[in-house]
C-alpha positions as CSV (number, residue, x, y, z in Angstrom):
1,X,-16.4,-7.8,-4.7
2,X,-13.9,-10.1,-3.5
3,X,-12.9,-8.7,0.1
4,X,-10.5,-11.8,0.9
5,X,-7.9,-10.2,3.7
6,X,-9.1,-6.8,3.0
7,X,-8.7,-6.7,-0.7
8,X,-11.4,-5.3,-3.1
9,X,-10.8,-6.2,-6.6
10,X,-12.4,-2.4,-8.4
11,X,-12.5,0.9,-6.9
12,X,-16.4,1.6,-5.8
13,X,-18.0,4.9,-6.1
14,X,-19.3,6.5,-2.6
15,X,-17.8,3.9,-0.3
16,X,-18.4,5.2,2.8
17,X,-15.9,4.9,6.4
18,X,-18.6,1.9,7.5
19,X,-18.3,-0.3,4.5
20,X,-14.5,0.7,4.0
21,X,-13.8,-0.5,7.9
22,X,-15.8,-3.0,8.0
23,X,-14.6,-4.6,4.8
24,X,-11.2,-4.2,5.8
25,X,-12.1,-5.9,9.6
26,X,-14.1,-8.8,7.9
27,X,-11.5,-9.8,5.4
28,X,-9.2,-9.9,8.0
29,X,-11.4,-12.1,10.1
30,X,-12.5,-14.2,7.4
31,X,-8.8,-15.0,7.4
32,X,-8.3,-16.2,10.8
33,X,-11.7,-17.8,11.0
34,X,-10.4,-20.1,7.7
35,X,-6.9,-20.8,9.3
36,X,-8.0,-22.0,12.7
37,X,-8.3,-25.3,11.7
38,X,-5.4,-25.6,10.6
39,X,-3.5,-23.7,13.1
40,X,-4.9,-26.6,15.6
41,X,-4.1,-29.5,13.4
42,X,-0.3,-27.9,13.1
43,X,0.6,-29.7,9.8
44,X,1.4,-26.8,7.7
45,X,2.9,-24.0,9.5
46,X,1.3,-21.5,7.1
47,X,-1.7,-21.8,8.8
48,X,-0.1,-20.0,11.9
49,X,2.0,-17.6,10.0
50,X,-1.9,-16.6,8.1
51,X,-3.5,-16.4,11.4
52,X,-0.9,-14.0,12.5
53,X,-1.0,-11.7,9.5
54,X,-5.0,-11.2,10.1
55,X,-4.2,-10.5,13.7
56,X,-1.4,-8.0,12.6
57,X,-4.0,-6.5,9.6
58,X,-6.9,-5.9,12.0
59,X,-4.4,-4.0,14.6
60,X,-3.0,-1.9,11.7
61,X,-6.7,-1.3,10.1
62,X,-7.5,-0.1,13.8
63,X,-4.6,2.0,14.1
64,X,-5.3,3.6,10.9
65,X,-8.9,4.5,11.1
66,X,-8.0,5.8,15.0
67,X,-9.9,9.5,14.2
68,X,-12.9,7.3,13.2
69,X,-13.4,5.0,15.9
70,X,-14.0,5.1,19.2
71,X,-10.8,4.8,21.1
72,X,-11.7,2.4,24.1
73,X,-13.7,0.3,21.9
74,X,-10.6,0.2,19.6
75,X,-7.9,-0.4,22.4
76,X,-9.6,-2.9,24.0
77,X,-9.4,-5.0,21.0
78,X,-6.2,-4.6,19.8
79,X,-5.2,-5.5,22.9
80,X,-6.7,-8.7,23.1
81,X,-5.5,-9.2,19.3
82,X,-1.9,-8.4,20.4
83,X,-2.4,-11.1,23.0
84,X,-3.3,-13.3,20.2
85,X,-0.7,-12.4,18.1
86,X,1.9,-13.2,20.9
87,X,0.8,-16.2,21.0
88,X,1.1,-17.1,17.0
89,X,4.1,-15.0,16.9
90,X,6.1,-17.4,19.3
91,X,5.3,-20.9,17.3
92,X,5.6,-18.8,13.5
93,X,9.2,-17.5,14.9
94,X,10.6,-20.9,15.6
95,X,8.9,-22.4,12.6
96,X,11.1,-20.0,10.4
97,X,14.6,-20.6,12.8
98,X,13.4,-24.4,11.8
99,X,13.3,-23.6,8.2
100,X,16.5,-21.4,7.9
101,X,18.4,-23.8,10.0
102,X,17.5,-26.7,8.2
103,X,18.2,-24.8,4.6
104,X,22.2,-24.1,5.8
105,X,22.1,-27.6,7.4
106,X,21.8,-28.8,4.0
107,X,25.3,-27.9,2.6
108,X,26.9,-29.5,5.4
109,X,29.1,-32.7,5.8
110,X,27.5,-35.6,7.5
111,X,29.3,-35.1,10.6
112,X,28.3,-31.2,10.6
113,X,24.4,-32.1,9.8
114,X,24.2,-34.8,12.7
115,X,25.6,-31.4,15.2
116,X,23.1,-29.2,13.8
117,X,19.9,-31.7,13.8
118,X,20.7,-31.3,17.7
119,X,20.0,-27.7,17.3
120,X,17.2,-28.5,15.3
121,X,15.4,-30.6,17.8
122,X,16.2,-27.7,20.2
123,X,14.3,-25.4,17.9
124,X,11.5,-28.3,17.7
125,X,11.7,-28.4,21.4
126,X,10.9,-24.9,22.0
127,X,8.4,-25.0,19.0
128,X,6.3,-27.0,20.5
129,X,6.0,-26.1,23.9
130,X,5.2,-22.6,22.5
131,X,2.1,-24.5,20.1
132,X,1.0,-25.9,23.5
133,X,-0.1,-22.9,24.7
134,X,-1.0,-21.3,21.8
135,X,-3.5,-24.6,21.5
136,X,-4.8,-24.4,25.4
137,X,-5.3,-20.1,24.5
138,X,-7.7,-21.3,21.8
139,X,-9.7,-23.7,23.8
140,X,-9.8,-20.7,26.3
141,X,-12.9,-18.4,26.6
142,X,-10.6,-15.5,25.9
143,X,-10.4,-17.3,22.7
144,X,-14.2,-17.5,21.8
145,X,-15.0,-14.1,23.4
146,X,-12.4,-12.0,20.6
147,X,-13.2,-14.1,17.9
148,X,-17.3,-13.2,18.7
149,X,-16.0,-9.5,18.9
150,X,-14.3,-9.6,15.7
151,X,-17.2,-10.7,14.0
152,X,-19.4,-7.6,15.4
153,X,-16.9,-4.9,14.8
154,X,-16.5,-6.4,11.4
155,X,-20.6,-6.1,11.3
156,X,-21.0,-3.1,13.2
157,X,-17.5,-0.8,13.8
158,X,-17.8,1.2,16.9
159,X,-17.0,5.0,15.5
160,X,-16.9,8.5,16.8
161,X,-19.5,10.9,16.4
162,X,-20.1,11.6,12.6
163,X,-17.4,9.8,11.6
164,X,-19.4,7.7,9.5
165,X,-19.7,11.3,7.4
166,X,-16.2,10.9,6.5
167,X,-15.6,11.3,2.5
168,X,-13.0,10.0,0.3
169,X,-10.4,12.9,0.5
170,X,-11.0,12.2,4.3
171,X,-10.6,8.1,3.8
172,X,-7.0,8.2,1.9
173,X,-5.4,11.2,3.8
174,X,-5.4,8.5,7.0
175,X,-4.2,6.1,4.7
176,X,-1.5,8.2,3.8
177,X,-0.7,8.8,7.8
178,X,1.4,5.5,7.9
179,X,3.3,6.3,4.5
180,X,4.5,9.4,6.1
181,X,5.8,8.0,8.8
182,X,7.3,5.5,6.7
183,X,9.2,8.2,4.7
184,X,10.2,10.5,7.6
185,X,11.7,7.2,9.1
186,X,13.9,6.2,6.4
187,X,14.9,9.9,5.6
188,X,16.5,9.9,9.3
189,X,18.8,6.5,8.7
190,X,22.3,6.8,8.6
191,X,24.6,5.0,5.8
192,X,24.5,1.5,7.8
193,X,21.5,1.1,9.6
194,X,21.9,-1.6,12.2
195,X,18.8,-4.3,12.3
196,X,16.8,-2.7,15.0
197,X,17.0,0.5,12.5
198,X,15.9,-1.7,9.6
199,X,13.2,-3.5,11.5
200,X,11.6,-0.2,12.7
201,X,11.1,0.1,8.9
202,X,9.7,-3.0,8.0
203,X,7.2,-2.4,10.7
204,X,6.1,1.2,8.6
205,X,6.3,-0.8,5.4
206,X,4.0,-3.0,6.7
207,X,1.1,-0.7,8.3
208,X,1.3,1.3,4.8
209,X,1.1,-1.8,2.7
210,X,-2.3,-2.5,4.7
211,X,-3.3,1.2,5.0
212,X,-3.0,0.8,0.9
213,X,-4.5,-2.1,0.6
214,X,-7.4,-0.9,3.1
215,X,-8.2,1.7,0.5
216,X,-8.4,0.1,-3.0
217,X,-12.3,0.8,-2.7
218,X,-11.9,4.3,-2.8
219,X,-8.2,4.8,-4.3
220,X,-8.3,1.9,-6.8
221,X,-5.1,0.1,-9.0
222,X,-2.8,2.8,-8.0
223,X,-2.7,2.1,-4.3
224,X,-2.6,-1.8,-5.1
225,X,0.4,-1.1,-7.3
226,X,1.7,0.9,-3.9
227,X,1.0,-2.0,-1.6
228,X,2.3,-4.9,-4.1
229,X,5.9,-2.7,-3.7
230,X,5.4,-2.4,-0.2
231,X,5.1,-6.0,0.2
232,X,8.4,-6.6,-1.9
233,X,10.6,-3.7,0.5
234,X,8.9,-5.8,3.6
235,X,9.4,-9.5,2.5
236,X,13.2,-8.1,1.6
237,X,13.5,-6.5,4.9
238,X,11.8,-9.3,6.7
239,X,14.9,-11.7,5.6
240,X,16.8,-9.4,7.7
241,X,15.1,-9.4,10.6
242,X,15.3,-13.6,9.9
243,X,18.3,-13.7,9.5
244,X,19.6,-11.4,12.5
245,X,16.8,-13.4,14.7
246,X,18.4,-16.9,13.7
247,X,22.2,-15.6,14.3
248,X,20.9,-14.1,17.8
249,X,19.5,-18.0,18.5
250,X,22.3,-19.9,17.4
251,X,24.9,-17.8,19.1
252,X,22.7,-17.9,22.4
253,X,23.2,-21.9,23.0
254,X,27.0,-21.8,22.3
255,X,27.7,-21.7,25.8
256,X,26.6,-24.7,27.1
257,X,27.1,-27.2,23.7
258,X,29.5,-29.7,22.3
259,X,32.5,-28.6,20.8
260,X,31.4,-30.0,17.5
261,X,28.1,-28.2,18.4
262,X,29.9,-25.0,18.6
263,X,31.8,-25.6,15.6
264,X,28.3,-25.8,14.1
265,X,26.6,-22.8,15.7
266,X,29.3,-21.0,14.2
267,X,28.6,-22.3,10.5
268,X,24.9,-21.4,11.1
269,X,25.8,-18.5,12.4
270,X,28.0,-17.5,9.3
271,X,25.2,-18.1,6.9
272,X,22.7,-16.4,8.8
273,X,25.4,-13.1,8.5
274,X,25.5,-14.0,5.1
275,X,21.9,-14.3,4.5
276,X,21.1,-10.9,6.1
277,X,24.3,-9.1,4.1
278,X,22.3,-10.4,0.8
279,X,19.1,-8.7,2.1
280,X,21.1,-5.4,3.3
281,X,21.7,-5.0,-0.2
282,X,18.7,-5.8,-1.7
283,X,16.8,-3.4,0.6
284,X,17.5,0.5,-1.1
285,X,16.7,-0.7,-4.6
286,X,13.3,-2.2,-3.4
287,X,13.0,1.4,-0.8
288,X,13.8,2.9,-4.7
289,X,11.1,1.1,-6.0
290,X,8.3,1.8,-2.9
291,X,9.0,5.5,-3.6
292,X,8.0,5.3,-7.3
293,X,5.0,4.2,-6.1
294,X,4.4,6.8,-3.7
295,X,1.1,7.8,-1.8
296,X,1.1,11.2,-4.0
297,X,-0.3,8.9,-7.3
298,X,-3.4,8.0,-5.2
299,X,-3.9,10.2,-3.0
């Protein structure tokens, strides 16, 4: 079967907790082991934004099978894999200010684009000093040492006491742990959630999008369907959290620009509000959609 970031393509019969973590670890790795090049040559910024998902994956995996695995073994390594993370999370941030920035810049006059290519080569700045030391991390030890780690919890998970025992019933009720959570979350928002609020949810989305896909082995199509709609509510509330992050940029070097700078800033700034209005109101129907889809039809 094809495990590629986790993903099996047919439910199997009598998986066991093992071959279900460790699948889920070694697709994960598998990714990050395959985007390191890149990451280091920095021509497509993909290649980070890849790396960082299989960082995020292997924490979530982690977090999900908790009852099953041994809790310093487990915390040990997600904290080095949030380390990581930071680290990836700090060049794939300013690559996506870059892109948004550049997209609004488009519409502008010439005057208004030469103002916000100043801004741009800020953001450049700031992106590559934060690739510097995500490049000197990975010619660390640190570096080596979790990457060897990964590779033996993906072989050999460290679990509890009969955890290995665990059946299927067992396997998909932690899966449905995150989709709870998810649910209890969004049940408790008001009528205008502000973007902290919304983030919170993309962040549940997420961990039950990889506690689904974690358990196509044993819950097969249906819990793929749930994870392909989880992936639409968290790329819809992901442009949120873009655009709130890009206005929060913008408006922070206003203080000390041009005047025509400012002027600019303030256009940027506009469309950013603009793009994350757009994504407000996608958000509910793709929430509507999630819930169709509901842990209940697999589990």
């Amino acid at each position: 079967p094809d495990v590629e970031a986790g993903r099996i393509d047919s439910p199997a019969k009598g998986v066991s907790a093992a071959e279900l973590v460790g699948g889920a670890l070694s697709g994960s790795t598998a990714r990050l082991v395959a985007h390191d090049p890149g990451v280091r040559l920095g021509v497509d910024p993909e290649d980070v934004h890849q790396a960082r998902v299989a960082t995020r994956r292997i924490r979530a995996d982690l977090r999900t099978f908790r009852p099953l695995i041994d809790a310093v073994w487990a915390s040990d390594l997600r904290a080095e894999l949030r380390w990581l993370g930071g680290e990836l999370g700090a060049v794939r941030d300013r690559d996506v200010l870059i892109g948004l920035t550049r997209d609004a810049a488009a519409v502008f006059l010439e005057t208004e684009r030469h103002a916000a290519e100043h801004l741009i080569t800020v953001l450049e700045e700031e992106r590559d000093s934060a690739r510097e030391r995500l490049l000197d991390a990975m010619r660390g030890d640190r570096y080596v040492s979790l990457l060897d780690r990964l590779v033996e919890a993906s072989n050999t998970p460290v679990f509890v006491p009969d955890a290995t025992e665990a059946n299927a019933a067992t396997l998909v009720a932690l899966g449905a742990r995150p989709w709870k959570r998810l649910r209890s979350e969004v049940r408790g928002l008001g009528d205008t959630p502000d973007d902290a609020a919304l983030h919170r949810v993309r962040i549940l989305t997420k961990r039950s999008r990889y506690a689904a896909e974690a358990l196509v082995p044993v819950a097969g199509k249906s819990a793929r369907s749930f994870a392909k709609a989880a992936a639409s509510l968290q790329d819809v509330l992901g442009r949120v959290q873009d655009a709130s992050a890009a206005g929060a940029w913008v408006r922070s070097k206003t203080s000390r620009a041009s005047s025509a700078e400012s002027f600019v800033a303030g256009m940027l700034a506009s469309a950013a509000a603009g793009w994350g209005r757009d994504a407000r109101d996608a958000w509910p129907a793709a929430w509507r959609r999630l819930k169709r889809k509901r842990v209940a039809s697999w589990s």
